[in-house]
Structures are given as structure tokens and as C-alpha cells.
C-alpha positions as CSV (number, residue, x, y, z in Angstrom):
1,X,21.3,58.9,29.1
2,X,21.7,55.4,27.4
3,X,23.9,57.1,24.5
4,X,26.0,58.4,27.4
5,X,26.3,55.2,29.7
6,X,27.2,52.9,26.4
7,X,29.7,55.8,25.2
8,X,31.2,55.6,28.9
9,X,31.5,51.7,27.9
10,X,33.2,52.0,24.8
11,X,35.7,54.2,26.5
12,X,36.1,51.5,29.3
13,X,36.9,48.8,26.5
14,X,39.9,50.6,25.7
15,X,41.1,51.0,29.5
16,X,40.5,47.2,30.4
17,X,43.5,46.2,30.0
18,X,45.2,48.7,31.7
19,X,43.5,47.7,35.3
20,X,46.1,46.0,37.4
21,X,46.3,42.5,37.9
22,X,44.8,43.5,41.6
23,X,41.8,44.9,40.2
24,X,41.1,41.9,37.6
25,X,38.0,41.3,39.7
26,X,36.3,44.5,39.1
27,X,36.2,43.3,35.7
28,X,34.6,39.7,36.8
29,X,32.1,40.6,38.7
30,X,31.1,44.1,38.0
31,X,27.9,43.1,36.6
32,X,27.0,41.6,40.0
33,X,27.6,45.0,41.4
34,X,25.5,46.6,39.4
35,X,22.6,44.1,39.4
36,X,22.8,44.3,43.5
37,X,22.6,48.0,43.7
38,X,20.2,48.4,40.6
39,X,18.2,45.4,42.1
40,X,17.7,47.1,45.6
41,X,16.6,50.3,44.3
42,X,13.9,48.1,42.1
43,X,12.6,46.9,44.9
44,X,12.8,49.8,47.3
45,X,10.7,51.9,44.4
46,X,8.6,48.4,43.4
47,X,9.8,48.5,39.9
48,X,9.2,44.6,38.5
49,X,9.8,45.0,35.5
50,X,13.5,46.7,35.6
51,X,14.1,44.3,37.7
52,X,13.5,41.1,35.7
53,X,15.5,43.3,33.3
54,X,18.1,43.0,35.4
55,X,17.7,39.9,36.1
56,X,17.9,39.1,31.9
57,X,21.1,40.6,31.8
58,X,22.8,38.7,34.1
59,X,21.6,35.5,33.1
60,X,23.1,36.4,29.7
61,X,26.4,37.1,31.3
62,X,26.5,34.2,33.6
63,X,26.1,32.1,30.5
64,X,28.7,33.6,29.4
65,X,30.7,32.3,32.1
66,X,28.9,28.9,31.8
67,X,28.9,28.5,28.5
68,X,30.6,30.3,26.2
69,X,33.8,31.4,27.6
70,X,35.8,28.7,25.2
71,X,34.3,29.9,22.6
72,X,30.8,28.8,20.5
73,X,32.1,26.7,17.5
74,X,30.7,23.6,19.8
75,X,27.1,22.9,19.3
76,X,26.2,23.6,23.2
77,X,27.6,27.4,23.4
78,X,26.5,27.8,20.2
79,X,22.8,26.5,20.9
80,X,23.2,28.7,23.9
81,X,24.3,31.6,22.5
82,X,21.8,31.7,19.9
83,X,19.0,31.4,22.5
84,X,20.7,34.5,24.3
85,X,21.0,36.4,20.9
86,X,17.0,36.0,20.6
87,X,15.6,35.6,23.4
88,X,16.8,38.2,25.7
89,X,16.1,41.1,23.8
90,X,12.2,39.7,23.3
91,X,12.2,39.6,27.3
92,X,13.7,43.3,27.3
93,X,10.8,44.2,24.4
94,X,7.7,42.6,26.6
95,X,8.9,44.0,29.9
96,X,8.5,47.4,28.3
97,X,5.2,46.5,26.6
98,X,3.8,45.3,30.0
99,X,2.8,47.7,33.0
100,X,4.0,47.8,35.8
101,X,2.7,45.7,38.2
102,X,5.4,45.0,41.2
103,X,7.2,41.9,41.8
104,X,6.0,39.8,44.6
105,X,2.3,39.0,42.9
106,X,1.5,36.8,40.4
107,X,2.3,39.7,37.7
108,X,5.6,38.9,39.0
109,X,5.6,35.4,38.0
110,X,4.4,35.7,35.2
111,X,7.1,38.1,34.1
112,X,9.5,35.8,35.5
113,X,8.6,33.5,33.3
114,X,10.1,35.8,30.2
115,X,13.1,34.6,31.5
116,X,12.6,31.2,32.9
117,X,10.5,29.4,29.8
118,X,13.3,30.3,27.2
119,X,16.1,29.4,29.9
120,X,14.2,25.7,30.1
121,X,13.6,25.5,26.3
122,X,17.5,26.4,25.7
123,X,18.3,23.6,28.2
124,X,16.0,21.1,26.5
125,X,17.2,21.7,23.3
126,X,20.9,21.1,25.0
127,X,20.5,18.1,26.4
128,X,18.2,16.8,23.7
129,X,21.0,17.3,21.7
130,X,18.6,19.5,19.1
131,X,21.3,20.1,16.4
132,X,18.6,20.7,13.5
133,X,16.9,23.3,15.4
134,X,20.0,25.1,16.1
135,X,21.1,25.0,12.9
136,X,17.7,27.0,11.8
137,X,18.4,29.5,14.3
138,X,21.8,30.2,12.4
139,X,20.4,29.5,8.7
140,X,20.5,33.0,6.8
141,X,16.8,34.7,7.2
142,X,16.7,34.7,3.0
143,X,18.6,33.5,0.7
144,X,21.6,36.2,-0.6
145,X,21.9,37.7,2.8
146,X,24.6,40.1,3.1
147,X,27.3,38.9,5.7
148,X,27.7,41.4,8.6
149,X,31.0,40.7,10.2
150,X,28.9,39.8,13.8
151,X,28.6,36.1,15.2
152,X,25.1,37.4,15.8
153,X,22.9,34.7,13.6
154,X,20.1,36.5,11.8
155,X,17.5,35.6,13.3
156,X,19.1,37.4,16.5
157,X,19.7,40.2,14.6
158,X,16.3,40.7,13.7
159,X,15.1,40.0,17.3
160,X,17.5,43.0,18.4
161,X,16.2,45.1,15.5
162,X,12.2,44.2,16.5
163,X,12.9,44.8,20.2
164,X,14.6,47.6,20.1
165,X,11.9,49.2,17.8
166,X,9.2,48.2,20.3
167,X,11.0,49.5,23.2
168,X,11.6,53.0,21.3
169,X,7.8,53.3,20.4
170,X,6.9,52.4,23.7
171,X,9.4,55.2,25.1
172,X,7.5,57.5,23.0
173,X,3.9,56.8,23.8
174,X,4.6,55.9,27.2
175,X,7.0,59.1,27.9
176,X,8.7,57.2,30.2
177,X,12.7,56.7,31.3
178,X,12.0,53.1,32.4
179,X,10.9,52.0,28.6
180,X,13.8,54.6,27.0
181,X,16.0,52.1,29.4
182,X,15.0,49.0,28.2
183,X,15.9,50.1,24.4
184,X,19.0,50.9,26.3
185,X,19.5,47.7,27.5
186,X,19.0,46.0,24.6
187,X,21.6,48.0,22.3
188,X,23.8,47.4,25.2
189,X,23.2,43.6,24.4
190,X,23.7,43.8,21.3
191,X,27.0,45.5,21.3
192,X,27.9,42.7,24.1
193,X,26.8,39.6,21.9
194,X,28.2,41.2,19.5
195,X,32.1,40.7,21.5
196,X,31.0,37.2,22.8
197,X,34.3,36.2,22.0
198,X,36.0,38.8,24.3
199,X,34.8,38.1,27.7
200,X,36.2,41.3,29.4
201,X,34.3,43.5,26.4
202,X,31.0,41.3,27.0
203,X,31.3,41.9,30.6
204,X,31.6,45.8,30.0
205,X,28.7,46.2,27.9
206,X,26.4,44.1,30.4
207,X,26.9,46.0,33.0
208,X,26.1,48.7,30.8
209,X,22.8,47.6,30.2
210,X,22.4,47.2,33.7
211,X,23.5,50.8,34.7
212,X,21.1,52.1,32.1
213,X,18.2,50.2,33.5
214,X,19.5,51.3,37.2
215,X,19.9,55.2,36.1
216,X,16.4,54.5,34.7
217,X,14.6,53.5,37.6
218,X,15.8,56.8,39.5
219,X,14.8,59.0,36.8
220,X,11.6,57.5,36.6
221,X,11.5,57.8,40.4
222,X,12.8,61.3,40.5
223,X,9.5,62.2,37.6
224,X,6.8,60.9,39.8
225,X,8.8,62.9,42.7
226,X,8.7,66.2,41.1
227,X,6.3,66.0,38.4
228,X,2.1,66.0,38.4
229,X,1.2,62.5,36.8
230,X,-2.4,63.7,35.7
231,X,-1.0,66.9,33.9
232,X,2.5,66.4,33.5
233,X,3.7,69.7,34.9
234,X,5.9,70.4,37.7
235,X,4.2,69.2,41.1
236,X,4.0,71.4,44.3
237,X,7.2,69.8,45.5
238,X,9.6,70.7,42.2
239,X,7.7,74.3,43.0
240,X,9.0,74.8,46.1
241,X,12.1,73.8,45.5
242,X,12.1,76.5,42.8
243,X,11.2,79.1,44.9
244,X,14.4,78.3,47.3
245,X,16.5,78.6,44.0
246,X,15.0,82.1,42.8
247,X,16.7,85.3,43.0
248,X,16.1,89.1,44.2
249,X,13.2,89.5,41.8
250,X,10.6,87.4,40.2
251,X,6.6,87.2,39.9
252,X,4.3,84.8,40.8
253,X,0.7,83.9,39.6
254,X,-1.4,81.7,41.2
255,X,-4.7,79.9,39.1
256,X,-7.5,78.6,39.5
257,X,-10.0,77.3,37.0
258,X,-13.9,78.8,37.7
259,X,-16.4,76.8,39.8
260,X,-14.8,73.6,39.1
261,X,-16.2,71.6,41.9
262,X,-19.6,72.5,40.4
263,X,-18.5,71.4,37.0
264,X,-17.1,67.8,38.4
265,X,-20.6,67.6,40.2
266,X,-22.3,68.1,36.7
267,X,-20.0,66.3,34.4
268,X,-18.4,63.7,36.5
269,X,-14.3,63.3,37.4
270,X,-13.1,62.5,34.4
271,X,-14.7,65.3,32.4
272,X,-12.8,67.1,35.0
273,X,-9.2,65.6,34.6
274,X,-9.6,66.7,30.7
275,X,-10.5,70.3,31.7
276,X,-7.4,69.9,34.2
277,X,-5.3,68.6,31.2
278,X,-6.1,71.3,28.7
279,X,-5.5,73.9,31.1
280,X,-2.7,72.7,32.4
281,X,-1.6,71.6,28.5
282,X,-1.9,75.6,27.3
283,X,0.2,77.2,30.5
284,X,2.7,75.1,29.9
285,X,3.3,77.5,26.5
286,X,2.4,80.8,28.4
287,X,4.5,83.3,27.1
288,X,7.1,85.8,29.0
289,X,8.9,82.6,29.6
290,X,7.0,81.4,32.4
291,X,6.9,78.2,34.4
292,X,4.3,76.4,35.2
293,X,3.6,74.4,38.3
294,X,0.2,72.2,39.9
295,X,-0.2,73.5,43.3
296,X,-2.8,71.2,43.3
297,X,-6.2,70.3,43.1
298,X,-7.6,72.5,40.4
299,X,-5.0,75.5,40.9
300,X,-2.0,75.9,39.5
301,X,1.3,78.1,39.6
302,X,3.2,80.2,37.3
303,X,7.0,81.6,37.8
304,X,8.5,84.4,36.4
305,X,11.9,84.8,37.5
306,X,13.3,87.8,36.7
307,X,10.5,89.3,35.5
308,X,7.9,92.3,37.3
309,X,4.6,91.6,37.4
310,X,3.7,95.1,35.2
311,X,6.1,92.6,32.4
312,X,3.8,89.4,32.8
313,X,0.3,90.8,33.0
314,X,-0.1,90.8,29.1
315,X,1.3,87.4,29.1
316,X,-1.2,86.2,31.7
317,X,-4.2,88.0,29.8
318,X,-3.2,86.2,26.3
319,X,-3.6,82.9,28.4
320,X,-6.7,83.7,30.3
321,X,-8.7,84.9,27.2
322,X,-7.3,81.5,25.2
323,X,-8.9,79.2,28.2
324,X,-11.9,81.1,28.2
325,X,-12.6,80.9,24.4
326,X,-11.6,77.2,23.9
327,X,-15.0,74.5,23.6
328,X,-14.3,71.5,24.8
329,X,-16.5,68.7,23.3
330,X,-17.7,66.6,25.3
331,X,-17.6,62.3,24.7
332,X,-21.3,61.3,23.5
333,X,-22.8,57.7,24.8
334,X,-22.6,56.3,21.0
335,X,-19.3,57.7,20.2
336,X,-16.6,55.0,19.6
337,X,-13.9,54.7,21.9
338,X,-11.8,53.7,19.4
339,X,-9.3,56.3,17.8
340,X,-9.7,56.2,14.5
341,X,-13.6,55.6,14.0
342,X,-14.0,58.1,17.2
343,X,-12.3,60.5,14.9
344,X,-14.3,59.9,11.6
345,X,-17.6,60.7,13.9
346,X,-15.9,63.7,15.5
347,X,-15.4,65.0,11.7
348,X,-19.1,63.9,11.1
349,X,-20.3,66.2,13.8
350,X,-21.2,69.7,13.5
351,X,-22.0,71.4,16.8
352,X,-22.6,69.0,19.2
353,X,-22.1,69.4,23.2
354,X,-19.4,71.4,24.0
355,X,-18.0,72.8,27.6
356,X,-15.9,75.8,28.4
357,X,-14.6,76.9,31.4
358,X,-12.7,79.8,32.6
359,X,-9.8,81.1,35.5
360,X,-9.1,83.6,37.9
361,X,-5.6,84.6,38.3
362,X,-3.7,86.8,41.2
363,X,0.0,88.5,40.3
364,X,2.5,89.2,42.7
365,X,6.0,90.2,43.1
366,X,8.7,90.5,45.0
367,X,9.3,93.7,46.8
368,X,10.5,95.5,49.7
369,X,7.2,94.1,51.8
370,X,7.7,90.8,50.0
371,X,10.7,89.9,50.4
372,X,10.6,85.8,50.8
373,X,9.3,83.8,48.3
374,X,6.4,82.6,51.1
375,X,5.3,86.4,51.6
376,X,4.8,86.6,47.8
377,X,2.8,83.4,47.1
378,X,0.4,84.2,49.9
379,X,0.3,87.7,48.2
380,X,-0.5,86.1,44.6
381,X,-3.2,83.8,46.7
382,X,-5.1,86.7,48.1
383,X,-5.2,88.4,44.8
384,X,-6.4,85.6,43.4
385,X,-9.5,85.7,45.4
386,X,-9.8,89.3,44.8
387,X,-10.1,88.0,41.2
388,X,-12.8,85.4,42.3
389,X,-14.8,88.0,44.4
390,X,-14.8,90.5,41.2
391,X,-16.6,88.1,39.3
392,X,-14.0,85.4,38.0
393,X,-12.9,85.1,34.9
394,X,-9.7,87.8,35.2
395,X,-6.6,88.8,36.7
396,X,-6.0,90.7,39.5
397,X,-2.5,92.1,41.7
């Protein structure tokens, strides 16, 4: 999505000067636009931190306006421009190491403060007329340094480059559209600082960066909508707005994992949640090219569109005798919750506890006496509780 939006921009460059002279003020004060509607979804979903990101954009392009719209040979826009070259992508970085925590809290202010403290240090270092300190900022990082045809001092170059590394890793290991917009954001800066000298360009790739924290915040919406945040499968809600969506024939297989409110009682909720995981973890790669939902609680929901149940029973059987057979072990008192010397002692071990657990399953399809998708989950239901009354522990139509 940010590939797209800042492709979408560098298209836009080309057709700025094309707007008429009625529509010059789309280009002015787009980025206001955007920062109103992104802002108002931000708070309507409590999302601080894209906010404040917001909120770091458009400080950098109402300095713009303020400061370096004549250019930034002078020692104020280019002290200024400087501070926005490093300093705004370090906000972007520690909004997406931080968690989210609202906005109107103290969390808040303390994130408002990623943009407040530099904005006061830059306007010290203005009026204290700092010109040594400035001219570090612009001083090549080592000596030899290759020029890179950008006004971008090195120093901001590097901050780009660091923050935009910690915003990808954090996309990674958090998984999440809100950090993938941040590192966004900041390429969008980048490409905008980059043009400081173009004001119409600058203005473009701002409000860039702010539609790709914006487009962020409602896909990171939309996830916790439709998606199980324990698991990370399809919640009930994305189910049943598959089942509207299905066609004249598909299967159904409903799950439920063995006795599992006597195994929370035993080994405590959070044992539980990793049972829940794995499970959940393995029929998300059940074969027959099946879906898998959380109905909720400990069962959970498989679709086969297009497919009869005769074609998904094998399928189902591969997956049941998989859950069965795998031994979870189970965290000792004296292991180390640390990682990496947790892992050393996990390679120590040889036996050790271990839990298993199993699951029932009921299959149906759609037929002449099932003919809404309704009539068929209540179907798959009651033959999962034939299942259960058989003995557990297998699948039943």
C-alpha cells in the first residue's frame, strides 16, 4: 500500500502543473485535508500514535511554509531544515517502537513531546543564533563521503536510513499496517525533503505520507474487525460474511479442541491460549484448500467452497491425527524467559513435561435439505457433537 500511494504521488508531480489556476489551492492545503480526515479517524479508532504521525508531517510542511519557502542558503531555513531532515523521521521510528496507548493520557503527552522537544530545541538554536551546531549537522558523517545530489545533510540521511530500518523490523515482528505505515511515512519524507526546493513537489509527497498513515489506520482497523487477535485467523464476523459470499456448493467443518475447559482448570489460561495458537497455527495449512475461521471460544471453523464433504474428510483426518500426535512442552518455574538462554535449556532437556490435546470435528454440506449456509453450520454443529458423544478425538458427518 505505501509503494502504491507514493507511486500515485510521483504521478501527481508530473500533473501539478497542469491544475488550473482555480484549483492552485488544492495544491496549498491538501495536506490539511488529509491530516483532518486522517486525524478524525485516529481519534474515532483511538490510534495516538498515527496521529502524532500526522501531526509530524504537518509540522514539517508548515515549516515549509514558514521557513523554507525562499529557499535554505540562509542560516535559519537551513538550521530548520536540518532539524526536519533528522528529527522527524526519529519521531516516525519511536512512534512505531512504542505501543499504543491512546491520546488523551499522559502516554499522549509524552508522545507529544517527540514532536514538541525537537520543535523547541530547533527554535533555541534559531534564535541563539547556533551557527557551529548547524554547521555539524551539515559536516560530511566521514571524511571522503560520496556526494549524493540531495540537500539532505548526512546526518539526515542516516536518520532516514535508521528510521526507516526500525519501522520495517517493527512491521515485521509486530505484523502490523500501522508500523508498515510509519516506514511509509518516512520514505514519503524523504522523497519530500528531498524536493524542499519545490514547494508544490514537497507538498505532494507530505500528504502522501499522510494518506499512508490514514489508509493505515483503517487497515489496522479493518484487522482487528475481521480477524482473531489471539490466533490470527479469520474471526466469527469475516466468517459470516464468507458464508453470504459462497456459492451452490461448499462444506463446512466445525472444531472443537477435547475437554478444554478441564485443561484451562489444570494448567491455567495461558497454557490454554498456546494450545489455542497451535491449533489454530496448523488449520491454517489444512489441506483441500480450506479456510479457516475462530467461531470462538475454543472452536473453530473450516470452509470448503466448492468442495463435498466425501472430498475433505481425508483432509480433515490428516489434521486431526497431526493435533493429536503433537507434545506440547510445557514452561518449567526455572526456565529463562529469555529467548535465547530459554532455548539453550530447551536443547538441554530430554523429556520433560509435555501436554497434548486432541479435537472432535463434524462435516457438512450443502444439499437439497441444506440449502442456506445457516442450515449447514447447524448441520456441521450437531455432527460435531456426535463426534464428542462417540468418544472425541474424530470426525463425524
Amino acid at each position: 500500500m505505501p509503494a502504491l500511494v507514493l507511486v500515485a504521488a510521483q504521478l501527481a508531480v508530473s500533473y501539478a502543473t497542469a491544475l488550473a489556476p482555480s484549483l492552485a489551492g488544492i495544491k496549498t492545503y491538501a495536506p490539511y485535508f488529509v491530516l483532518a480526515a486522517g486525524g478524525a479517524l485516529c481519534l474515532a479508532f483511538n490510534r495516538g500514535r498515527a496521529l502524532f504521525a500526522l501531526l509530524a508531517l504537518i509540522t514539517a510542511y508548515a515549516a515549509h511554509g514558514w521557513f523554507l519557502s525562499r529557499g535554505i542558503a540562509a542560516f535559519q531555513p537551513r538550521t530548520v531544515y536540518a532539524a526536519l531532515c533528522i528529527f522527524v523521521p526519529m519521531a516516525l521510528a519511536a512512534l512505531a517502537l512504542l505501543d499504543e496507548r491512546g491520546t488523551f493520557n499522559r502516554y499522549g503527552i509524552a508522545r507529544l513531546a517527540l514532536i514538541a522537544i525537537p520543535a523547541a530545541f530547533t527554535a533555541w538554536m534559531v534564535a541563539a543564533g547556533k551557527t557551529m551546531t548547524t554547521a555539524w549537522a551539515y559536516a560530511p558523517l566521514f571524511e571522503g563521503a560520496p556526494v549524493l545530489g540531495t540537500p539532505i545533510p548526512q546526518l539526515g540521511l542516516a536518520a532516514i536510513a535508521i528510521g526507516l530500518l526500525i519501522a520495517l523490523a517493527r512491521a515485521v515482528i509486530a505484523d502490523s499496517a500501522i508500523e508498515i505505515g510509519f516506514a511509509g511515512a518516512i520514505a514519503a519524507f524523504a522523497l519530500a525533503a528531498h524536493s524542499v526546493n519545490a514547494r508544490e513537489i514537497y507538498a505532494i509527497f507530505i500528504t502522501a505520507g499522510e494518506l499512508i498513515v490514514t489508509i493505515a489506520v483503517l487497515q489496522d482497523t479493518f484487522r482487528m474487525a475481521f480477524r482473531d487477535e489471539l490466533t490470527g485467523l479469520p474471526s466469527r464476523r469475516a466468517l459470516n460474511e464468507q458464508l453470504r459470499a459462497l456459492g451452490r456448493r461448499y462444506t463446512v467443518a466445525m472444531l472443537d479442541v477435547d475437554h478444554f475447559k478441564n485443561f484451562n482448570d489444570t494448567y491455567g489460561h495461558d497454557v490454554g491460549d498456546q494450545v489455542l495458537k497451535m491449533v489454530a497455527s496448523r488449520m491454517a495449512r489444512v489441506g483441500g484448500h480450506g479456510k479457516a475461521y475462530r467461531y470462538g471460544g475454543e472452536e473453530f471453523t473450516i470452509l470448503y467452497p466448492g468442495k463435498d464433504a466425501a472430498d475433505t474428510i481425508v483432509h480433515l483426518e490428516a489434521l486431526r491425527r497431526e493435533i493429536a500426535g503433537y507434545a506440547m512442552k510445557l514452561r518449567s518455574a526455572s526456565r529463562p524467559k529469555q529467548a535465547k538462554s530459554g532455548q539453550r535449556q530447551r536443547g538441554a532437556q530430554r523429556g520433560g513435561n509435555a501436554v497434548s490435546v486432541t479435537i472432535s470435528i463434524g462435516v457438512a454440506e450443502r444439499g437439497a435439505r441444506l440449502a442456506t449456509p445457516e442450515q449447514v453450520l447447524r448441520a456441521a454443529d450437531k455432527a460435531l457433537y456426535r463426534a464428542k458423544n462417540k468418544g472425541r478425538n474424530q470426525v463425524s458427518r
